[in-house]
C-alpha positions as CSV (number, residue, x, y, z in Angstrom):
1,X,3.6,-5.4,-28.1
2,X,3.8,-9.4,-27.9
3,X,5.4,-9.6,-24.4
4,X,4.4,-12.6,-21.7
5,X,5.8,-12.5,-18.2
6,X,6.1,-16.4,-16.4
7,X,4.2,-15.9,-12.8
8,X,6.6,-17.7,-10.9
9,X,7.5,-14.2,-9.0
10,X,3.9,-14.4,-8.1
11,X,2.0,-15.7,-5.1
12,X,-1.4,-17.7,-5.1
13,X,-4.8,-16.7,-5.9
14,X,-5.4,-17.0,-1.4
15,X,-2.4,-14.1,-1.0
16,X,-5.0,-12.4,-3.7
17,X,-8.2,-13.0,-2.0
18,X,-6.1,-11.8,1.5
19,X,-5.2,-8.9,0.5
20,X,-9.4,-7.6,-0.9
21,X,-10.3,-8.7,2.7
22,X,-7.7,-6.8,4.3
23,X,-7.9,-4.2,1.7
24,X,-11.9,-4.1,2.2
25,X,-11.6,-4.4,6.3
26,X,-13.8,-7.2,5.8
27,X,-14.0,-9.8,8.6
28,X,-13.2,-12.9,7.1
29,X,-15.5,-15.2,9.3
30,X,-18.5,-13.3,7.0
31,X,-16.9,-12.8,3.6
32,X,-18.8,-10.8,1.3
33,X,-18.9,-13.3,-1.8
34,X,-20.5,-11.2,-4.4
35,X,-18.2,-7.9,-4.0
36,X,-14.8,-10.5,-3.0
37,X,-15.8,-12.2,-6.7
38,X,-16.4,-9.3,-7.8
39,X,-12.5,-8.0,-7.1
40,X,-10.7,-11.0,-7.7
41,X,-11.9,-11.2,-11.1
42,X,-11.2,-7.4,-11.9
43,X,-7.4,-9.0,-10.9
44,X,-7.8,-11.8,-13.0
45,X,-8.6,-9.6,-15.9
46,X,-5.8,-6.8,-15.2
47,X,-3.4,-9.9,-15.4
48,X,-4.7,-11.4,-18.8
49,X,-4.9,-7.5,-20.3
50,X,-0.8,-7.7,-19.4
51,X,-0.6,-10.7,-21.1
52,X,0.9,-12.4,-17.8
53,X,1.4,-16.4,-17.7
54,X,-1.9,-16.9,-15.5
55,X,-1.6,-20.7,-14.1
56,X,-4.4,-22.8,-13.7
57,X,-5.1,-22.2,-10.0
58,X,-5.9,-19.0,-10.3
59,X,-8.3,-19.8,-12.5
60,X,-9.4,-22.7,-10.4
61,X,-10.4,-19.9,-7.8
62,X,-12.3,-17.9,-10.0
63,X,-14.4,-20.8,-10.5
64,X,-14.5,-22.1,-6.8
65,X,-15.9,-17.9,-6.3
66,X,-18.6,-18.1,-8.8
67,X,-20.0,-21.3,-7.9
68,X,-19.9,-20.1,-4.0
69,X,-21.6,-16.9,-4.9
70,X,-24.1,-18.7,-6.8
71,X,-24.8,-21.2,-4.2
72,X,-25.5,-18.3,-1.6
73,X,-28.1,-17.0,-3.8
74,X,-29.9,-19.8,-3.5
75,X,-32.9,-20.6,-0.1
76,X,-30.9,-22.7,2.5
77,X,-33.6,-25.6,1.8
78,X,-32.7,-25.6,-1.8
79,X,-28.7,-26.1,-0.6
80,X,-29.7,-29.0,1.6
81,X,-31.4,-30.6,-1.5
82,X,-28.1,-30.2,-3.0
83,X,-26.5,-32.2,-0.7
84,X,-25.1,-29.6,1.4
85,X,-25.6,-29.9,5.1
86,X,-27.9,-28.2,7.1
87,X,-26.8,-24.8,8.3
88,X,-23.5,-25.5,6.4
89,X,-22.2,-22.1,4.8
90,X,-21.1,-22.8,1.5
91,X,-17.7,-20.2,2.4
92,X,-16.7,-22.6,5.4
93,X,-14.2,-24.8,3.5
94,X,-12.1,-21.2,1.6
95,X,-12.6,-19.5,5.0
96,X,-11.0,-22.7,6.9
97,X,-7.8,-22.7,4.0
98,X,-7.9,-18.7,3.9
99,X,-7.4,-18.9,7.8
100,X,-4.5,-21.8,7.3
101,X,-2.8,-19.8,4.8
102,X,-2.6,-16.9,6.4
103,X,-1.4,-18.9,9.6
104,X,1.6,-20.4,7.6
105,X,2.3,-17.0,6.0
106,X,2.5,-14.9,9.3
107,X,5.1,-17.3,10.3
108,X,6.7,-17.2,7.6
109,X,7.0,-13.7,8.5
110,X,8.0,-13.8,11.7
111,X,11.1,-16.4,10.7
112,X,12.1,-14.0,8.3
113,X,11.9,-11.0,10.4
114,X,14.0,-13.2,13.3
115,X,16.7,-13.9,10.6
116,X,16.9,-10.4,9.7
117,X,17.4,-9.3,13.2
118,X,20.2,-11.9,13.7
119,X,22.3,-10.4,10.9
120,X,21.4,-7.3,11.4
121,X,22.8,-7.2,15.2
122,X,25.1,-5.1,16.5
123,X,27.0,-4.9,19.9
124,X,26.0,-1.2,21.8
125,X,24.3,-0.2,25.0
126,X,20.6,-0.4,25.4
127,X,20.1,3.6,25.6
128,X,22.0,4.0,22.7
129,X,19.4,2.3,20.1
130,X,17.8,4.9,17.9
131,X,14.5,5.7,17.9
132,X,12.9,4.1,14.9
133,X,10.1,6.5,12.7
134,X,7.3,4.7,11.6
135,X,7.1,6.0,8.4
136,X,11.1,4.6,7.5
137,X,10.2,1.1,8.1
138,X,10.1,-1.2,5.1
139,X,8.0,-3.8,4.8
140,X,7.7,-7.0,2.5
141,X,5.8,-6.1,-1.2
142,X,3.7,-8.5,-2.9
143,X,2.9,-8.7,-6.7
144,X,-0.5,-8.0,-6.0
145,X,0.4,-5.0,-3.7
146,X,1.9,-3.7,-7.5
147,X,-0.7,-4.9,-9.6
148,X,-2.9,-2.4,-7.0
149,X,-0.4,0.4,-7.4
150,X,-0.6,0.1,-11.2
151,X,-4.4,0.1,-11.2
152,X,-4.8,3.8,-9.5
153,X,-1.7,4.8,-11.9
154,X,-3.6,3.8,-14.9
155,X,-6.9,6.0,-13.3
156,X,-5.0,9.0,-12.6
157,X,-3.2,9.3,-16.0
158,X,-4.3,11.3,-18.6
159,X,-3.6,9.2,-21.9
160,X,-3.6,11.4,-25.0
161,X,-5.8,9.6,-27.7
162,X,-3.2,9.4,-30.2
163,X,0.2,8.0,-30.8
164,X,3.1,10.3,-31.2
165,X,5.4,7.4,-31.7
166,X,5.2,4.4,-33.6
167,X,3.8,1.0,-31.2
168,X,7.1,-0.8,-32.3
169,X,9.3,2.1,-30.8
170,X,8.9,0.9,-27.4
171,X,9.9,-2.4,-25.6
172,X,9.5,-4.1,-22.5
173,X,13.7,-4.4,-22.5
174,X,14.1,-1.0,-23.5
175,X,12.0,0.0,-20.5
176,X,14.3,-2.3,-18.2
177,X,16.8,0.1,-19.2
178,X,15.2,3.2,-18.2
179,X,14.5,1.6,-15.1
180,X,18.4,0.7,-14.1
181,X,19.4,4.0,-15.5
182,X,17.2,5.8,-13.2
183,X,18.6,3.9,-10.4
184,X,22.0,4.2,-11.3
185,X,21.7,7.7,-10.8
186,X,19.8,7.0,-7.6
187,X,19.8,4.8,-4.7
188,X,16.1,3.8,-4.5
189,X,13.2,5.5,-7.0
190,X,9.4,5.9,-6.5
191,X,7.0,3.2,-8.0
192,X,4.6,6.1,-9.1
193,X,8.0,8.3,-10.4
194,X,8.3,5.5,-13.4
195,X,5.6,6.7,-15.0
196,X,5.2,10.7,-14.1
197,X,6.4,11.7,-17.5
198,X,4.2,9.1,-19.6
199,X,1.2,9.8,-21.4
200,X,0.5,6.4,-23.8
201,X,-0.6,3.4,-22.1
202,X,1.2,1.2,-24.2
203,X,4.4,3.3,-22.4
204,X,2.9,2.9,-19.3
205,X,2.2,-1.5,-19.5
206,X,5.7,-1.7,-21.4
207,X,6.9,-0.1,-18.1
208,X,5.3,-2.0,-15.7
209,X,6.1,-5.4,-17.6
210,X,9.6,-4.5,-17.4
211,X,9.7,-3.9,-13.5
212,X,7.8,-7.1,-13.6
213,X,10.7,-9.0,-15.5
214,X,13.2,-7.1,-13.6
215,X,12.1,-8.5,-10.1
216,X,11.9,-11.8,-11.5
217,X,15.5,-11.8,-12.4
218,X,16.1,-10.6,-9.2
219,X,18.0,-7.3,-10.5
220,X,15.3,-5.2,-8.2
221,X,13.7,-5.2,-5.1
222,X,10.3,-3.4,-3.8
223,X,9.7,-2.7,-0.7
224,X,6.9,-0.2,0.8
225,X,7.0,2.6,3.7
226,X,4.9,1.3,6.2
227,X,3.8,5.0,7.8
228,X,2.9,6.5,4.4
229,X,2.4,3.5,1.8
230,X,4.9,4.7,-0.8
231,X,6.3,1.7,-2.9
232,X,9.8,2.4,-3.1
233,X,12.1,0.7,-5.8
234,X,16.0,-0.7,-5.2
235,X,18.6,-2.0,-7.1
236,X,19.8,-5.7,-5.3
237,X,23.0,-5.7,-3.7
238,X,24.8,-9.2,-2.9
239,X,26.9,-9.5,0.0
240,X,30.6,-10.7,-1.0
């Protein structure tokens, strides 16, 4: 299956490395270089084994990781020889641009939570606002979130080890299919449903390559339960 997705649906490599240190609860003032490089390039490969369009910086941060890591191995003396200053931290300059990037991105946020509120008011007494449940708020879903979702479904299925169908019986647009179909009959659908009935991994990438394409084009949208974490998927409706 010859299928490459573009990655201009996806975020940079600093929304990457955010989301292992908020994954990890790691404080980000005292990033743990080794196990962070570690991650990110577990990512990097998941992306190349779905054939995605990887762009250079991505690949520029994998690089900036490895040489970090390997300058933390070494004695401080032996750092200062290299021209690096005295007490310097060799993570200083990715923590300083992690901490700006996340800046920019929680206001991001908040502008687009603020212009969601403004459409979405309505004109009724204070005590008759409902109550919201935690668990029925949506919140924002990023590639990475998926790519995340897709790793533990690939773990928990049980792939037979042999093909029942032939490898050119199934397509990525064939898959895009399944997916509208299921949400014609439905108005939103599990991410983990896509794949309950699947037992081939080539089923299982041609799937997730399709939802992939399908956001792109702006067809879908994810969004994620905040209470419970389940990755909910929607078809896109345009206001008239």
């Amino acid at each position: 299956m010859e299928y490459k997705v573009k990655l201009d649906i996806f975020e940079g490599p600093l929304a990457l490395l955010l989301l292992l240190i908020k994954e990890q609860k790691i404080d980000i003032y005292d990033i743990p270089i080794a196990l962070i490089t570690e991650q990110y390039l577990e990512y990097l490969e998941l992306m190349k084994t779905l054939n995605l369009d990887i762009v250079g910086e991505f690949l520029v941060m994998a690089a900036t990781l490895t040489h970090i890591k390997s300058k933390m191995l070494l004695p401080s003396h032996e750092r200062e020889d290299d021209g690096e200053e005295e007490g310097g931290d060799p993570r200083d300059e990715l923590v300083r641009r992690l901490l700006e990037y996340k800046k920019y991105k929680e206001a991001a946020l908040g502008l687009r939570e603020k212009e969601d509120y403004q459409r979405g008011i309505f004109t009724r007494e204070k005590g008759d606002l409902p109550s919201v449940d935690e668990d029925d708020i949506l919140i924002e879903v990023t590639i990475f979130d998926l790519l995340k979702a897709f790793k533990r479904v690939m773990k928990e299925i049980s792939f037979k080890s042999y093909y029942e169908i032939s490898m050119d019986g199934i397509s990525v647009s064939e898959k895009q299919n399944y997916i509208m179909d299921r949400l014609n009959d439905s108005s939103s659908i599990t991410f983990d449903s896509l794949f309950t009935v699947m037992s081939q991994r080539i089923e299982v990438v041609a799937t997730f390559l399709a939802l992939l394409e399908l956001i792109r084009l702006k067809v879908i949208n994810i969004q994620q339960l905040r209470g419970c974490g389940v990755i909910r998927i929607f078809k896109t409706v345009y206001d008239e």
